[in-house]
C-alpha positions as CSV (number, residue, x, y, z in Angstrom):
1,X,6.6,36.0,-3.0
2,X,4.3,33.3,-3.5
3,X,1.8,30.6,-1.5
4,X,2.9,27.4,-1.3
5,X,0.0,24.5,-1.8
6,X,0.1,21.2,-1.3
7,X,-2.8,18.2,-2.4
8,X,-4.5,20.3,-5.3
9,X,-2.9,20.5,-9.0
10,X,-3.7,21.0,-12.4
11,X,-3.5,17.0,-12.6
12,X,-3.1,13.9,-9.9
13,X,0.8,14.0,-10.3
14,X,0.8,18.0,-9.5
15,X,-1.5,17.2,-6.3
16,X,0.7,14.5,-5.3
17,X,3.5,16.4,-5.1
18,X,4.4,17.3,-1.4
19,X,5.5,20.7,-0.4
20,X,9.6,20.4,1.1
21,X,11.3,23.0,3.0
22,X,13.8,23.1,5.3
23,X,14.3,24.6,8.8
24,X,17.7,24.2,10.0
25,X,19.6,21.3,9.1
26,X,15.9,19.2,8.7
27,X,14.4,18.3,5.4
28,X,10.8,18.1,5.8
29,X,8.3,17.0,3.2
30,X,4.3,17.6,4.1
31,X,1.9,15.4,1.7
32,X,-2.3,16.7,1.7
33,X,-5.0,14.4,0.5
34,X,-8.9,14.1,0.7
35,X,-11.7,11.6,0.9
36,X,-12.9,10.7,-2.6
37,X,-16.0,13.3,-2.0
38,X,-15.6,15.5,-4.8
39,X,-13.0,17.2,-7.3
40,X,-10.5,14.7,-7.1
41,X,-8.0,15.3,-9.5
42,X,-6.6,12.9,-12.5
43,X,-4.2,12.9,-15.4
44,X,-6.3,15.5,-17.5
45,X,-8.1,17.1,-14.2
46,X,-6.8,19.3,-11.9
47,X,-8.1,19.0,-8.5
48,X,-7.4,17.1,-5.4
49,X,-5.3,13.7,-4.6
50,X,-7.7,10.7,-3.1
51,X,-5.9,9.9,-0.3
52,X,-6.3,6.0,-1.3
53,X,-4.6,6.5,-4.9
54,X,-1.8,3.8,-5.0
55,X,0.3,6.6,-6.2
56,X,0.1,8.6,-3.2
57,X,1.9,5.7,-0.9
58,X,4.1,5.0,-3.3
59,X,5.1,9.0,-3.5
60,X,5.0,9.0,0.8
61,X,8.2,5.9,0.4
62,X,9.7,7.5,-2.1
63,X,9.8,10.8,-0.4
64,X,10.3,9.3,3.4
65,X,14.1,8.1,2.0
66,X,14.8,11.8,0.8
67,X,13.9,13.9,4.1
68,X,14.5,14.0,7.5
69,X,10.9,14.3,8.6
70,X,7.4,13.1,6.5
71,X,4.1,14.7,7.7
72,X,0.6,13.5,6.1
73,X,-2.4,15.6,6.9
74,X,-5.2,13.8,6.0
75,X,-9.2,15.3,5.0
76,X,-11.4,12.2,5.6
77,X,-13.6,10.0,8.2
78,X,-17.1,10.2,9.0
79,X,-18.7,13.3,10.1
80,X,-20.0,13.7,13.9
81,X,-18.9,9.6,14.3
82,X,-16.4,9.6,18.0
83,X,-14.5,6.8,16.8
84,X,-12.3,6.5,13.2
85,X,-13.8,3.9,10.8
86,X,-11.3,0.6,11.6
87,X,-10.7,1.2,7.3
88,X,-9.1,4.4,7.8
89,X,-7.2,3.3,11.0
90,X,-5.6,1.0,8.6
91,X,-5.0,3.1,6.0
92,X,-3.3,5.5,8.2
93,X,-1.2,2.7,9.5
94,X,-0.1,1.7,6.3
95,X,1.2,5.4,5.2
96,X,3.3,5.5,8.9
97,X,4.4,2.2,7.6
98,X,5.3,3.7,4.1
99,X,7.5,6.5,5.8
100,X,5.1,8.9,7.6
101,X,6.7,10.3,10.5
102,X,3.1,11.6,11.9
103,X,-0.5,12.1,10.7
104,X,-2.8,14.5,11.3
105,X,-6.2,14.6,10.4
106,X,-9.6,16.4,10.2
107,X,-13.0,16.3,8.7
108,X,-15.2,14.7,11.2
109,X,-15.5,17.6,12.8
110,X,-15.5,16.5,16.6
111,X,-12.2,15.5,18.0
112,X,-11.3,11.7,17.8
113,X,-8.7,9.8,19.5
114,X,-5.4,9.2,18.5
115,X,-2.6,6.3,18.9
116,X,1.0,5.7,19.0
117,X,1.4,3.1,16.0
118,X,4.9,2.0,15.2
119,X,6.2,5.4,17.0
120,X,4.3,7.1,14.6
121,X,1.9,9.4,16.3
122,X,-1.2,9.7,14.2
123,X,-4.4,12.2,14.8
124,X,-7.9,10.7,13.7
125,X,-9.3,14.2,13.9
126,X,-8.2,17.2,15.5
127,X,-12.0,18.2,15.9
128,X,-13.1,21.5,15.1
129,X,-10.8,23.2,17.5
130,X,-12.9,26.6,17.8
131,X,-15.8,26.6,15.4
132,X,-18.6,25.6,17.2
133,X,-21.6,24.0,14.9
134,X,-25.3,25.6,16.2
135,X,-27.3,22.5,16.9
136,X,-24.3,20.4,17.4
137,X,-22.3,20.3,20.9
138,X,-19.9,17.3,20.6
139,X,-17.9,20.0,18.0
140,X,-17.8,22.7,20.7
């Protein structure tokens, strides 16, 4: 029995890909991508998908009209920051708007707020939940 994996490959269209399963009668697909930090994968290099590769929205519409249900966690923002930068607020609108049933992301490290965007629910940063940093309270 193997490990499914989902926004790593041995090349971009690999860590596109979304993992699908199904539970029940619902088709789910789950999509994974990163900030562009480091190890982001392309057509010769495996690695991680940049969350703002044109490819990845095109893959989230494409996807959206196969499945019942289209989740998009998302590795990104700016560390420690209590608010998500207004660029990745739109970015995140624009995948619910590509098919995205909800988003969910994490990175910054402290809990962020979240919205209600074209019934979409998406999740600027689910914090740390229970690592706590030492020298750093707002990730407790």
């Amino acid at each position: 029995m193997g490990t499914d994996t989902v926004g790593a490959g041995e090349n971009v269209h690999d860590a596109i890909a979304p993992v699908r399963t199904t539970i029940g009668n619902t088709d789910i697909a789950i999509f994974n991508a990163c900030d562009k930090e480091f190890g982001v994968a392309d057509e010769r290099t495996p690695g991680v998908v940049w969350i703002k590769n044109p490819s990845f929205e095109r893959a989230i519409e494409k996807t959206a009209m196969e499945v019942d249900v289209l989740l998009v966690v998302a590795h990104g923002g700016i560390k420690y920051v209590p608010l998500p930068p207004p660029s990745w607020r739109q970015h995140f609108q624009s995948l619910s708007d590509a098919g995205a049933d909800a988003i969910i992301a994490h990175h910054p490290h402290v809990p962020l707020p979240w919205e209600i965007y074209n019934d979409v629910p998406i999740f600027y940063s689910l914090g740390n939940f229970a690592f706590r940093q030492e020298g750093r309270p707002e990730t407790a």
